[in-house]
N, C-alpha and C positions, 0 to 999 in steps of 0.2 A: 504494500500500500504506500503510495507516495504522498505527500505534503499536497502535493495540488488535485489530489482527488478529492472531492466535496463528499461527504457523511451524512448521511442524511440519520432521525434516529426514529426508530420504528418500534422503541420497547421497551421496556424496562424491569431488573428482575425484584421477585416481590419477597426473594425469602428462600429457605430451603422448604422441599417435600418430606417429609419423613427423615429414616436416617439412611435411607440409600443410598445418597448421592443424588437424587433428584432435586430439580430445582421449577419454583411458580417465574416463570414471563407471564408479562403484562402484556397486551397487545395495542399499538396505537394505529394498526392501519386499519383501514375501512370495511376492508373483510378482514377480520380478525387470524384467520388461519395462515392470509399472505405474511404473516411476519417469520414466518419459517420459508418462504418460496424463495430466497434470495442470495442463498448461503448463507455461510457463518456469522453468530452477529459479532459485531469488533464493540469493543470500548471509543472514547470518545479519540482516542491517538490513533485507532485501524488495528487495536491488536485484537485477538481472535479470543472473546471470552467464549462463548458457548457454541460447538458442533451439533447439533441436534439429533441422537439416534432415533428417539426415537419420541411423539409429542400425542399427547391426549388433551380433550379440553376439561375443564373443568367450572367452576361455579363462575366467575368473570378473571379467567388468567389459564394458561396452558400451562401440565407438568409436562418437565422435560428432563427426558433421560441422557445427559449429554455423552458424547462417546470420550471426553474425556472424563477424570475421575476428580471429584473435591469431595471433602468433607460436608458434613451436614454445616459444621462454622465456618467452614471457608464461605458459601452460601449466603447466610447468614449475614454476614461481615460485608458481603457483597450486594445486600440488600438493596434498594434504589436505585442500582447502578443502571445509565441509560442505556439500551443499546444499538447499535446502527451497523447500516449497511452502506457499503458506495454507492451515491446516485447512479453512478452510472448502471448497477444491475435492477435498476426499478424502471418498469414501464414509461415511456413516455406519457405525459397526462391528457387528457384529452380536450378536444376544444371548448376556452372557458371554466377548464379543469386547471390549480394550480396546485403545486407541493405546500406546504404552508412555509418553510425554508426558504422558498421562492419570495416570499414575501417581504422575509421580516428585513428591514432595512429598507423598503421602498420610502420615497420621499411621498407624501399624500399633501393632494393640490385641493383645493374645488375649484368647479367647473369655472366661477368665476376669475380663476386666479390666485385665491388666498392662497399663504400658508398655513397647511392645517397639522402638519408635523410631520412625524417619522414611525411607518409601523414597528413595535418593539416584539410584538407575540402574535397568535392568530389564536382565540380560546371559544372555547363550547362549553357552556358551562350548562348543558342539556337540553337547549333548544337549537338555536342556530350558530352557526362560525360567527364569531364577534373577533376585529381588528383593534389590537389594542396599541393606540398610539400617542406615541408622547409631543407633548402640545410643543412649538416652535421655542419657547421661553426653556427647555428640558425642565422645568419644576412642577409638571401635573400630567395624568395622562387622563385618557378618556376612551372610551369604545364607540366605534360606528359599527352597524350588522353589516355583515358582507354579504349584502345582495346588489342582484343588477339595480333598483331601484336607489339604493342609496353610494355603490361604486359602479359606475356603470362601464369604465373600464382601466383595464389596469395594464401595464404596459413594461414591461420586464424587460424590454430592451434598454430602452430608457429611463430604465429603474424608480419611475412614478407610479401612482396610482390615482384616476381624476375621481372624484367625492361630488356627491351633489346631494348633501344630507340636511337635514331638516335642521333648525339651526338650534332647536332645543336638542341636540344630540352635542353640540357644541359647547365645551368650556366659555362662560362667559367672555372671559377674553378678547373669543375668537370669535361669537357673533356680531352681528350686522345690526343692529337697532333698528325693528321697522319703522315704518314712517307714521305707523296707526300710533305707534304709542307718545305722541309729542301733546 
């Protein structure tokens, strides 16, 4: 694994299983089974924490029987640790489809022009993807939902994203005073 290959992270482990040497992953991809489709997962440097022999699902997390060997504390110890794969072995996404990775760092415009910050995260906090982004001043952040209606497009070459979000979604700050309220 080289330095300039990008990581994307797809998981994270929850613990040991028993005292086998089995281990809980977490899954964060969309279909939940794809985080075993892609080879080994690495740590956040590219190095190979877990081989998968062999993966059952379970209550919300996959046991996994890895074909290397750790202890039940090694596991353990290794609790929360993220884990990832090289972009480059993950599907292309499809059109209007974005990685969330892809995102974070865009600069967020609206349509009129503002400055409306920098995305810091992409979260779901059980309903829909919300963009969490830190306001142009770095001292507050704020969410817009990540639909076409309130981004309606985003532009990855050019590392923007245009906003045209209601302005009660907006840190005071950063809205526009209508003209009803004079």
């Amino acid at each position: 694994m080289t330095s300039e290959q990008a990581l994307v992270c797809i998981g994270a482990i929850g613990g040991a299983h028993g005292v086998q040497g089995e281990v809980r992953v977490r899954s964060f991809t969309l279909v939940p089974e794809d985080c075993f489709a892609y080879g080994p997962l690495l740590d956040e440097n590219g190095q190979e924490v877990i081989q998968p022999k062999t993966v059952r699902p379970a209550k919300n997390h996959f046991v996994v029987v890895p074909k290397s060997t750790k202890t039940r504390e090694d596991w353990e110890a290794m609790k929360g640790t993220k884990l990832y794969v090289p972009k480059s072995a993950l599907p292309p996404p499809e059109e209007d489809e974005y990685y969330y990775d892809d995102l974070v760092g865009l600069t967020v415009l609206h349509t009129d022009g503002r400055d409306l910050g920098q995305v810091k995260a992409v979260q779901n906090f059980g309903a829909d993807d919300l963009l969490e982004i830190i306001a142009p001043d770095r001292r507050s952040a704020y969410y817009l939902p990540f639909t076409n209606d309130v981004i309606p497009v985003v532009r990855l070459e050019e590392k923007e994203i245009l906003a045209e979000p209601d302005e009660s979604y907006l840190p005071e700050s950063l809205q526009i005073a209508s003209e009803a309220e004079d």
